[in-house]
MARGU-347379 format. One record per residue (C-alpha): residue in three letters; residue number from 1; x, y, z. Coordinates in Angstrom, 1 decimal. Layout:
BEGIN
{resn: ala | resi: NUM | x: X | y: Y | z: Z} $
...
END
This chain:
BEGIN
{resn: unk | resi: 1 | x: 11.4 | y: -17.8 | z: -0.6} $
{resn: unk | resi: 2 | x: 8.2 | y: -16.0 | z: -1.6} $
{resn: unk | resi: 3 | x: 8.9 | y: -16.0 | z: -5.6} $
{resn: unk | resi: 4 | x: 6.5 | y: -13.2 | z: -6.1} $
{resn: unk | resi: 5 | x: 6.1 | y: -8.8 | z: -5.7} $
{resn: unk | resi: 6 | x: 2.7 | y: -7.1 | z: -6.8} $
{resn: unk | resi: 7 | x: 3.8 | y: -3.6 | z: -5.2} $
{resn: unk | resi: 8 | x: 6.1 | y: -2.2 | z: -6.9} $
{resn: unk | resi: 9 | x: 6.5 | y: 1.7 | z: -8.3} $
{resn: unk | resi: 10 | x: 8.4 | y: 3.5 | z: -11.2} $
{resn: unk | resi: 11 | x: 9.5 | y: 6.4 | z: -12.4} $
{resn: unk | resi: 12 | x: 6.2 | y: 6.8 | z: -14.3} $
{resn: unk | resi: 13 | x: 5.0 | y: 7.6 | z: -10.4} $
{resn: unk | resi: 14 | x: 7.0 | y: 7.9 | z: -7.6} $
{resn: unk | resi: 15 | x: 9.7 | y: 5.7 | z: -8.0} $
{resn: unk | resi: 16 | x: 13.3 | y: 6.1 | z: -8.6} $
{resn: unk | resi: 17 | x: 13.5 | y: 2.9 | z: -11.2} $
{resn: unk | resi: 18 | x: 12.5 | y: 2.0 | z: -14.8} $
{resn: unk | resi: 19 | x: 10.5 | y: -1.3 | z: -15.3} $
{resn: unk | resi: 20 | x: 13.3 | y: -2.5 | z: -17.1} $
{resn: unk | resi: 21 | x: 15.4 | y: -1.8 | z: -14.6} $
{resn: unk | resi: 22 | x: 13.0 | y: -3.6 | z: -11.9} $
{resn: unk | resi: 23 | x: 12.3 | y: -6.7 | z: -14.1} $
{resn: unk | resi: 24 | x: 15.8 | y: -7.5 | z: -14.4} $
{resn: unk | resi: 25 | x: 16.0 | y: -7.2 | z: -10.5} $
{resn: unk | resi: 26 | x: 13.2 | y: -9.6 | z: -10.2} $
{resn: unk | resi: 27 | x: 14.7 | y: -12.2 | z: -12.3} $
{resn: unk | resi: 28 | x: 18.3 | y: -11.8 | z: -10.9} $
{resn: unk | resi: 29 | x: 16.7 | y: -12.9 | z: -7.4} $
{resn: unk | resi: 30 | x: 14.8 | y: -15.4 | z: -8.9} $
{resn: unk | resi: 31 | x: 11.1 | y: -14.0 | z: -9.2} $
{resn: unk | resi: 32 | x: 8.8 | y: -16.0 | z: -11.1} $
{resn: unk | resi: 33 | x: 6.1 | y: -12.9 | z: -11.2} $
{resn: unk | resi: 34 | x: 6.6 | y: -9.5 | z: -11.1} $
{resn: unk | resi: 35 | x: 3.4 | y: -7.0 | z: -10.2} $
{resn: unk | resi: 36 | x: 3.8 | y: -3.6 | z: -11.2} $
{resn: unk | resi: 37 | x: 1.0 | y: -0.9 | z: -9.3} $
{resn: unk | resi: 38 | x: 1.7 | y: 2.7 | z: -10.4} $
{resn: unk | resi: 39 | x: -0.1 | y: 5.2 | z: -8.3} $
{resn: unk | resi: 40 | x: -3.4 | y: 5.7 | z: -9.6} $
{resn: unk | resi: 41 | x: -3.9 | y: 9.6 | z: -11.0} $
{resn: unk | resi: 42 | x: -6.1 | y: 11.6 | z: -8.7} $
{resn: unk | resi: 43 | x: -7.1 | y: 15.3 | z: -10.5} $
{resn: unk | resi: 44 | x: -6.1 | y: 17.3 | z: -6.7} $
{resn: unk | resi: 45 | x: -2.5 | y: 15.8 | z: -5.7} $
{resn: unk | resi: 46 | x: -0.3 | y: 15.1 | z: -8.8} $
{resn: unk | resi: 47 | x: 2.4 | y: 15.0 | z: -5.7} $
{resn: unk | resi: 48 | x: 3.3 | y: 11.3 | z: -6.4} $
{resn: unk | resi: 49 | x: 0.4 | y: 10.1 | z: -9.1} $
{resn: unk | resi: 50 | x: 1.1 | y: 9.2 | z: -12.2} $
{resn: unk | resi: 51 | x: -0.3 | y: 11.7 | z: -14.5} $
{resn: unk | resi: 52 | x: -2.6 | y: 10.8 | z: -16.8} $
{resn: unk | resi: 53 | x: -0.6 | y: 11.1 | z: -20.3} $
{resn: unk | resi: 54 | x: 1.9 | y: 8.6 | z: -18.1} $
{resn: unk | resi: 55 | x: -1.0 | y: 6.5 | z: -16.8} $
{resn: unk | resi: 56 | x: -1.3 | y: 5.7 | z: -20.4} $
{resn: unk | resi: 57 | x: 2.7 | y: 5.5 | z: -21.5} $
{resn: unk | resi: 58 | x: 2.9 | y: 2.9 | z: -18.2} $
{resn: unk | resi: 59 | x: 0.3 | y: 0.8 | z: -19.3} $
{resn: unk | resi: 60 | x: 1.8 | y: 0.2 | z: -22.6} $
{resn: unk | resi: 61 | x: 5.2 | y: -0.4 | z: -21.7} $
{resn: unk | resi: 62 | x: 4.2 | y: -2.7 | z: -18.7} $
{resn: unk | resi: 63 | x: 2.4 | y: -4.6 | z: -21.7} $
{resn: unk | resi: 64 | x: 4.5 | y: -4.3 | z: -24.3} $
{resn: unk | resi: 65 | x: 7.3 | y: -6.0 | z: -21.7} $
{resn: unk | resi: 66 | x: 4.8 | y: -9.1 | z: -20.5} $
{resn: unk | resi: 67 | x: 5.7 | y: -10.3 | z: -24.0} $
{resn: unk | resi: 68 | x: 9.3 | y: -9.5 | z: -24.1} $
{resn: unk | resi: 69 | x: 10.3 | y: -11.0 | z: -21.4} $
{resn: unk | resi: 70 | x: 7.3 | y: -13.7 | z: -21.2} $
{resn: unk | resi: 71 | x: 10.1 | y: -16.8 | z: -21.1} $
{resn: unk | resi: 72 | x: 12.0 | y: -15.6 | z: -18.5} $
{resn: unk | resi: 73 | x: 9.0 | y: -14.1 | z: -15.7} $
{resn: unk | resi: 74 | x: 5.8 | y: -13.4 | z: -15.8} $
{resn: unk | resi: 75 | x: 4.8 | y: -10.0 | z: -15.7} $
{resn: unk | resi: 76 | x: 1.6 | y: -7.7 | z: -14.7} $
{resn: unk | resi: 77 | x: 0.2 | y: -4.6 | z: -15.2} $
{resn: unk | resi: 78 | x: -1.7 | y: -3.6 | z: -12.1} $
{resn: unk | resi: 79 | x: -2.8 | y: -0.1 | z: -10.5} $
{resn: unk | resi: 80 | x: -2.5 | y: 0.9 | z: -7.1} $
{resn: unk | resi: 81 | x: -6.0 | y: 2.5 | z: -6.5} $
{resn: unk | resi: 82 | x: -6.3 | y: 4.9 | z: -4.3} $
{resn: unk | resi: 83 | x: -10.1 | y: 6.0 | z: -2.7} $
{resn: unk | resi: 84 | x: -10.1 | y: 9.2 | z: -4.1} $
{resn: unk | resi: 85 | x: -9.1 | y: 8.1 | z: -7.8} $
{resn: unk | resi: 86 | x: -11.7 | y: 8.2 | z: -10.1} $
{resn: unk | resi: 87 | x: -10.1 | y: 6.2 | z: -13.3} $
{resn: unk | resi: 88 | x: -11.7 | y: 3.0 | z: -14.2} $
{resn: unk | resi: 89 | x: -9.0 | y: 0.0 | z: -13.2} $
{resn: unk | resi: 90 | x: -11.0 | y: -2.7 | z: -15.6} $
{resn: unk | resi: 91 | x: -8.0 | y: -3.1 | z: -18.3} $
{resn: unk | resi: 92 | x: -5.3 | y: -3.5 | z: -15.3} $
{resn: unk | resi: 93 | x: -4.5 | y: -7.0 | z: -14.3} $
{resn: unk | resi: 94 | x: -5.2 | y: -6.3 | z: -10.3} $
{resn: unk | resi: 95 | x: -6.0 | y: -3.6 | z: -7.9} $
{resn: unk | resi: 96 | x: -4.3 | y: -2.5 | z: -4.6} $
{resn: unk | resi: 97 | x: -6.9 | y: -0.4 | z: -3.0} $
{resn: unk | resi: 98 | x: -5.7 | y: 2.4 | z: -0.8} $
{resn: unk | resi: 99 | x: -5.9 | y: 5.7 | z: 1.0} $
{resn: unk | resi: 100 | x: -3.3 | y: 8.2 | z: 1.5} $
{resn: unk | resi: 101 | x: -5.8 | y: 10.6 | z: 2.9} $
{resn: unk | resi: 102 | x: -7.6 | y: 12.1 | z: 5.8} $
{resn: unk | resi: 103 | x: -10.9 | y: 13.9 | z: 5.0} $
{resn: unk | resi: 104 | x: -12.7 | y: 16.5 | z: 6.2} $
{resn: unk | resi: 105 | x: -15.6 | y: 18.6 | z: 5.0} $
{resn: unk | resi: 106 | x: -14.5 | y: 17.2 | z: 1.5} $
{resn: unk | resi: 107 | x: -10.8 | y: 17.8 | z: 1.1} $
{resn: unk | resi: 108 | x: -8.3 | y: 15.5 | z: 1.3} $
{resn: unk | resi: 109 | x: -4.9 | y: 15.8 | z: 3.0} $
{resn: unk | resi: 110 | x: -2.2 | y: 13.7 | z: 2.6} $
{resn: unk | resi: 111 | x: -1.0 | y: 11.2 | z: 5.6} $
{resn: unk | resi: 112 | x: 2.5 | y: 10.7 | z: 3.9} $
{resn: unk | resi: 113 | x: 3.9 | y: 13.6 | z: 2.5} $
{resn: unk | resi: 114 | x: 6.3 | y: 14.5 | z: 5.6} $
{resn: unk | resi: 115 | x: 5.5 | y: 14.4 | z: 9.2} $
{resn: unk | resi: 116 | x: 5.8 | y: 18.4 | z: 9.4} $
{resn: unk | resi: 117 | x: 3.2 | y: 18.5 | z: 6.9} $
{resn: unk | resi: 118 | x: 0.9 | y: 16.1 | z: 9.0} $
{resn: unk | resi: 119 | x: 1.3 | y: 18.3 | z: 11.8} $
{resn: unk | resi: 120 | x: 0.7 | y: 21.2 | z: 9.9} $
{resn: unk | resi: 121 | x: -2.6 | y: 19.5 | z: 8.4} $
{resn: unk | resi: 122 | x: -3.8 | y: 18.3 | z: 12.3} $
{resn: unk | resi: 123 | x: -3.3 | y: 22.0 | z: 13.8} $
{resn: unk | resi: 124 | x: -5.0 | y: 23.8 | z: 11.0} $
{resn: unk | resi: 125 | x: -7.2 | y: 21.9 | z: 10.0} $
{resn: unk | resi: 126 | x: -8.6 | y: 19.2 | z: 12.9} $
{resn: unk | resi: 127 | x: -8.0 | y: 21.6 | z: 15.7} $
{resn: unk | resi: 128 | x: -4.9 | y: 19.9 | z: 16.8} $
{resn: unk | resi: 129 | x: -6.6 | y: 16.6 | z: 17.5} $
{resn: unk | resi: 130 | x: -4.7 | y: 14.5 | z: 16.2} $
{resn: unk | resi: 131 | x: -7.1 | y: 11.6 | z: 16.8} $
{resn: unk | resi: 132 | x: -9.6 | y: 13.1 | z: 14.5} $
{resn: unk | resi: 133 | x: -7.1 | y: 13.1 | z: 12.0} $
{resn: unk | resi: 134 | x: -6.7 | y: 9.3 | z: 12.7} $
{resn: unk | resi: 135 | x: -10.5 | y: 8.5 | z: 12.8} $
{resn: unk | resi: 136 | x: -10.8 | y: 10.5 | z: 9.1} $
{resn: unk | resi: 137 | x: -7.9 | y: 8.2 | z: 7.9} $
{resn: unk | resi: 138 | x: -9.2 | y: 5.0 | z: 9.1} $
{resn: unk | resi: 139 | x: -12.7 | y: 6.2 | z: 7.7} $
{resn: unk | resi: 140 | x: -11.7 | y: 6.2 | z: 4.2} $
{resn: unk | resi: 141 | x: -9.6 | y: 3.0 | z: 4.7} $
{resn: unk | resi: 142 | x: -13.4 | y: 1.5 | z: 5.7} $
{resn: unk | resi: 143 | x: -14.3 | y: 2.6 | z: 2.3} $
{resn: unk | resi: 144 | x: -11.4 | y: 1.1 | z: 0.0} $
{resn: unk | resi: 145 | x: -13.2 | y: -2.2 | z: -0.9} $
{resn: unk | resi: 146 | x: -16.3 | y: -0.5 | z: -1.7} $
{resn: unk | resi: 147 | x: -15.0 | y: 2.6 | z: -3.8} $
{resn: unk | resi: 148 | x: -12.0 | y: 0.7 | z: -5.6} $
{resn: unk | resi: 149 | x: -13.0 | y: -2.6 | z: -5.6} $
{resn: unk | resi: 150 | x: -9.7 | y: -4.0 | z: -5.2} $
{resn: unk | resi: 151 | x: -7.8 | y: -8.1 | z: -5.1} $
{resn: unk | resi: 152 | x: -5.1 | y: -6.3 | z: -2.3} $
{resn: unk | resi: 153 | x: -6.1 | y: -4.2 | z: 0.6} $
{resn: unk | resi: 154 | x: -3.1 | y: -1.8 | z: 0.8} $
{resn: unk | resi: 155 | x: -0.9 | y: -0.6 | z: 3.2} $
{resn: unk | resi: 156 | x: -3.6 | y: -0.1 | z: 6.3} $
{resn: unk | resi: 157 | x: -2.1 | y: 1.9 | z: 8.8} $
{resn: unk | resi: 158 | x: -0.6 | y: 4.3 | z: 6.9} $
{resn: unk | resi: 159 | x: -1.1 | y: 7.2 | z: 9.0} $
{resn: unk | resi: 160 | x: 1.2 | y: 5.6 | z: 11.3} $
{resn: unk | resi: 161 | x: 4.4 | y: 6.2 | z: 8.9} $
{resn: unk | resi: 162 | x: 6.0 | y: 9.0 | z: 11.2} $
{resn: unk | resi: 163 | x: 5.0 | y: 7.5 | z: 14.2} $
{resn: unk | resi: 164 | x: 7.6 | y: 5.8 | z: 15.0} $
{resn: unk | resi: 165 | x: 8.3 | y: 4.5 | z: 19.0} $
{resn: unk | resi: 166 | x: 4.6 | y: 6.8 | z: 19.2} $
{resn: unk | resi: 167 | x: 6.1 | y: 10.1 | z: 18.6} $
{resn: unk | resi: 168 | x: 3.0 | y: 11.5 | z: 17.3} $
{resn: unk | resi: 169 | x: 0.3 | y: 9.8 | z: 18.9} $
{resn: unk | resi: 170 | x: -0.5 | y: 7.2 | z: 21.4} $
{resn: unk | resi: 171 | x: -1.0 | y: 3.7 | z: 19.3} $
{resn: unk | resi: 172 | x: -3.0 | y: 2.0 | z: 21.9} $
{resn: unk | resi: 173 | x: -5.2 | y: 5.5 | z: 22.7} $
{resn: unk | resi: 174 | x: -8.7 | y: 3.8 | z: 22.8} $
{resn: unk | resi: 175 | x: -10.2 | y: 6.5 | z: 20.0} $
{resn: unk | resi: 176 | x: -7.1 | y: 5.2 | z: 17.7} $
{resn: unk | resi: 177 | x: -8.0 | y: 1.5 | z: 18.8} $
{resn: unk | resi: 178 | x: -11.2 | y: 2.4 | z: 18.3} $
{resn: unk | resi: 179 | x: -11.2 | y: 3.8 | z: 14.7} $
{resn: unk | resi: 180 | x: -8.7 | y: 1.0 | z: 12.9} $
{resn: unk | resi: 181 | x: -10.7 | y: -2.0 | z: 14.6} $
{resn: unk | resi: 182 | x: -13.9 | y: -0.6 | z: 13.4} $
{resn: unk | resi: 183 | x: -12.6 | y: -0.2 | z: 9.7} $
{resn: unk | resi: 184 | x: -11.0 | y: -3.7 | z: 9.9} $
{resn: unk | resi: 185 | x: -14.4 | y: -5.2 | z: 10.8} $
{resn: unk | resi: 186 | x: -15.4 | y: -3.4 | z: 7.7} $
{resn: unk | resi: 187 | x: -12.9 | y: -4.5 | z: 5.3} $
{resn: unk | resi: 188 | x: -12.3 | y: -8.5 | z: 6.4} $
{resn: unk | resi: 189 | x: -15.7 | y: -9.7 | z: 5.7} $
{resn: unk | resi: 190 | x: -14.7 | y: -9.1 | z: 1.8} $
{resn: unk | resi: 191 | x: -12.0 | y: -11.8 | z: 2.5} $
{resn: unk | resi: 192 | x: -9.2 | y: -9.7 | z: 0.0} $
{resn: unk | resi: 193 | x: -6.0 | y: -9.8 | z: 1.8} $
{resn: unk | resi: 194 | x: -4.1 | y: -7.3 | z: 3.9} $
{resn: unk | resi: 195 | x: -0.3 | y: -6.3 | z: 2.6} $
{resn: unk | resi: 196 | x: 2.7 | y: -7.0 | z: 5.1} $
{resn: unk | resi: 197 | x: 3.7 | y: -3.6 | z: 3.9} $
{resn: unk | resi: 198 | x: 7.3 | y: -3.0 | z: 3.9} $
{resn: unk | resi: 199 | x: 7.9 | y: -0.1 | z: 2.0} $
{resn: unk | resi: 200 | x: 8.4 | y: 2.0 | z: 5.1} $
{resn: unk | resi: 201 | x: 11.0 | y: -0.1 | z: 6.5} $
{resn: unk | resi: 202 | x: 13.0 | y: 0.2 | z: 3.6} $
{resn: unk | resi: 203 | x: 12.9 | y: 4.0 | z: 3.5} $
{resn: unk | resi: 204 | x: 14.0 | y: 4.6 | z: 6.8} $
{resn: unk | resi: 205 | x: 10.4 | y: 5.1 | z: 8.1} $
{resn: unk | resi: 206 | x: 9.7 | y: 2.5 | z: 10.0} $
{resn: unk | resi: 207 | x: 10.8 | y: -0.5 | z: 12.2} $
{resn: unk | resi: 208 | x: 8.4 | y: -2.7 | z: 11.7} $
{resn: unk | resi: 209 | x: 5.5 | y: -3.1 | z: 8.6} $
{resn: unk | resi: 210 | x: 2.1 | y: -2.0 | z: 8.4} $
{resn: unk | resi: 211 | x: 0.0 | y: -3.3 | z: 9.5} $
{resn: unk | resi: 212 | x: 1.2 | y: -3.5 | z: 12.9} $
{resn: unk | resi: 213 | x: 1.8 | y: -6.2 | z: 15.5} $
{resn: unk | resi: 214 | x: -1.3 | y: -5.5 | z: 16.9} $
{resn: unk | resi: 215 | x: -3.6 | y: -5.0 | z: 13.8} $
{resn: unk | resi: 216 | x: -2.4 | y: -8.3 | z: 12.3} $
{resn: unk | resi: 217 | x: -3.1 | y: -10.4 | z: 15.5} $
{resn: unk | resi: 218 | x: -6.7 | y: -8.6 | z: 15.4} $
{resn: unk | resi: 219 | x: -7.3 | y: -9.2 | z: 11.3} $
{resn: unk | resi: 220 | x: -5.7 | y: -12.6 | z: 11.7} $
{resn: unk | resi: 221 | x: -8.0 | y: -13.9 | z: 15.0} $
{resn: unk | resi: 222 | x: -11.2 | y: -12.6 | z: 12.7} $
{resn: unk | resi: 223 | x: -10.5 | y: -14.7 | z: 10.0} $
{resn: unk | resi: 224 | x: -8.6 | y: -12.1 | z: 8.0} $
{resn: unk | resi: 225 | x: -5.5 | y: -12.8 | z: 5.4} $
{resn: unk | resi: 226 | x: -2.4 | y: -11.4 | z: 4.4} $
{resn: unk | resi: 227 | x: -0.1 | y: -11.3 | z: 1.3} $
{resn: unk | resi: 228 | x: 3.4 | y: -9.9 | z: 1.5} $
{resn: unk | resi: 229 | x: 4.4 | y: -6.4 | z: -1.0} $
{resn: unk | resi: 230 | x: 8.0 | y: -4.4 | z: -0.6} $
{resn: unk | resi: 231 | x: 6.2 | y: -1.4 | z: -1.7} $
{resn: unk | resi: 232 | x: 9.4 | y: -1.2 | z: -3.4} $
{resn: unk | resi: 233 | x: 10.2 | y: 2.4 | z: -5.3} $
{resn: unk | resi: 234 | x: 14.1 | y: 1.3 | z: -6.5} $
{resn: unk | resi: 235 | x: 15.0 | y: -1.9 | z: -8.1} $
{resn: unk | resi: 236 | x: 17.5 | y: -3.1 | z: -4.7} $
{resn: unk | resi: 237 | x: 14.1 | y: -3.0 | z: -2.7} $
{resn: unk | resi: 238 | x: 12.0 | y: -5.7 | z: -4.1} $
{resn: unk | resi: 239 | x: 11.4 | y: -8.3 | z: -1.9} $
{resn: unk | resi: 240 | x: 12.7 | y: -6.2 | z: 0.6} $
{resn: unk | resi: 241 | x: 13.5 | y: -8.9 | z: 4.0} $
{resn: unk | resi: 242 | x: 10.6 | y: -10.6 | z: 2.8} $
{resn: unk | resi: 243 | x: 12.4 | y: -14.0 | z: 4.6} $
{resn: unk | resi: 244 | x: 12.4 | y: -12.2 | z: 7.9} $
{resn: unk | resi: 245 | x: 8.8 | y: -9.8 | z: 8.0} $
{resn: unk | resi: 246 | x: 7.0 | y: -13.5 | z: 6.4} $
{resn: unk | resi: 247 | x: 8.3 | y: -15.6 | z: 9.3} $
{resn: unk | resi: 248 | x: 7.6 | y: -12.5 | z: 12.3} $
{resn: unk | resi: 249 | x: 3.9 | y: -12.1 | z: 11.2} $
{resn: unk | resi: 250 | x: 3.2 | y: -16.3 | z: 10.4} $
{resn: unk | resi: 251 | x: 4.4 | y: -16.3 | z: 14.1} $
{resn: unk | resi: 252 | x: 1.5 | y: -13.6 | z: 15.2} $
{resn: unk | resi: 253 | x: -1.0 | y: -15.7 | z: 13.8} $
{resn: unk | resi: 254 | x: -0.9 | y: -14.2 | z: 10.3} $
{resn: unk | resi: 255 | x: -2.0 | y: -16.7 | z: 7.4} $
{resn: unk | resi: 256 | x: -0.8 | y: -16.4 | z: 3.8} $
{resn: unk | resi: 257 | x: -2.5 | y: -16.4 | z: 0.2} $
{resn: unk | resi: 258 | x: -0.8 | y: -16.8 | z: -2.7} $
{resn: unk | resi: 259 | x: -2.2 | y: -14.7 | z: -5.9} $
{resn: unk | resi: 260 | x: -0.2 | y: -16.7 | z: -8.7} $
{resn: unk | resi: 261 | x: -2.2 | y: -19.5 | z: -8.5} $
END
């Protein structure tokens, strides 16, 4: 068993758990390390960010509770970056860079809000292509390493969450191919590891993790690595079938790092 979570969320962002109540989870299932990664505050979308006067409450219970609970787990204060943040991340403990975004002509809209909402954005805003949409996503994914600087690259195909059995778009359309593969060969040179994201599968989203099947055979045959996250947002979710998704993508090639060390 994998004995370790670095994405996990709070009520101090989107999540529907204290840190209290998601340490205690983590040592009941026998976690030696615990990672929390709050949402990074961006100025535009306060949607599911933590603000800032939170950003600063999180940090200091997250380090006020390393030491309270030092004997029984360890315990980290991370930030889950995303490109569009512009808060320094030097005091946290790690970075998960990310993008929740497309972009165009400088304003950002969000890929995970709801899937009526995507739609919305694609038809009023990208001329009802939604392959431009994708192409703007996977841009700014190209760009996570550089803007945030980041130990975890996270969740990479995103845009995919409401595309489930390719109800949206076509996942093997050769501009869609086009635009992840060309941001993957962007990001794996850096050598920071991909999530096995499965924060999707746990809310009903999805069937399988980002990245997909066929991203990780792609980032895995180019030398690229992989840590697993639950994404989790409730205290029952960390870890979530970590057993199962660990063995399905060491089986498509998919090698692992361990960050404890």
């Amino acid at each position: 068993m994998i004995k370790w979570d670095y994405h996990i969320h709070t009520r101090y962002c989107d999540g529907n758990s204290s840190p209290i109540e998601m340490i205690e989870s983590a040592i009941k299932i026998g976690l030696t390390t615990i990672g929390f990664s709050g949402h990074s505050y961006t100025d535009f979308d306060g949607s599911f960010c933590m603000s800032l006067e939170n950003t600063e409450l999180y940090y200091e219970e997250i380090s006020a509770l390393k030491e309270k609970y030092k004997d029984k787990i360890r315990i980290l204060c991370g930030i889950e970056q995303d490109l569009f943040s512009n808060l320094p991340t030097d005091r946290y403990d790690y970075v998960i860079g990310s993008s929740h975004y497309a972009e165009k002509e400088g304003i950002c809209y969000s890929v995970d809000h709801t899937k009526q909402i995507l739609l919305d954005d694609v038809k009023a805003h990208f001329d009802g292509d939604i392959y431009a949409y994708c192409e703007s996503y996977f841009d700014t994914v190209s760009k996570i390493i550089e803007r945030t600087k980041p130990d975890i690259i996270g969740h990479f195909d995103l845009v995919s969450k409401f595309n489930e059995k390719d109800c949206i778009f076509d996942s093997k359309h050769p501009r869609y191919l086009a635009a992840w593969q060309n941001a993957a060969d962007k990001l794996i040179p850096f050598g920071k590891p991909f999530e096995i994201n499965l924060g999707a599968i746990s809310r009903g989203y999805r069937s399988a993790p980002y990245p997909s099947e066929d991203m990780i055979k792609y980032i895995a045959s180019r030398g690229g690595k992989f840590i697993m996250s639950s994404d989790s947002h409730s205290a029952d979710n960390i870890c979530f079938e970590f057993e199962k998704w660990y063995k399905w993508a060491t089986d498509l090639g998919a090698e692992f790092v361990d960050l404890t060390v």
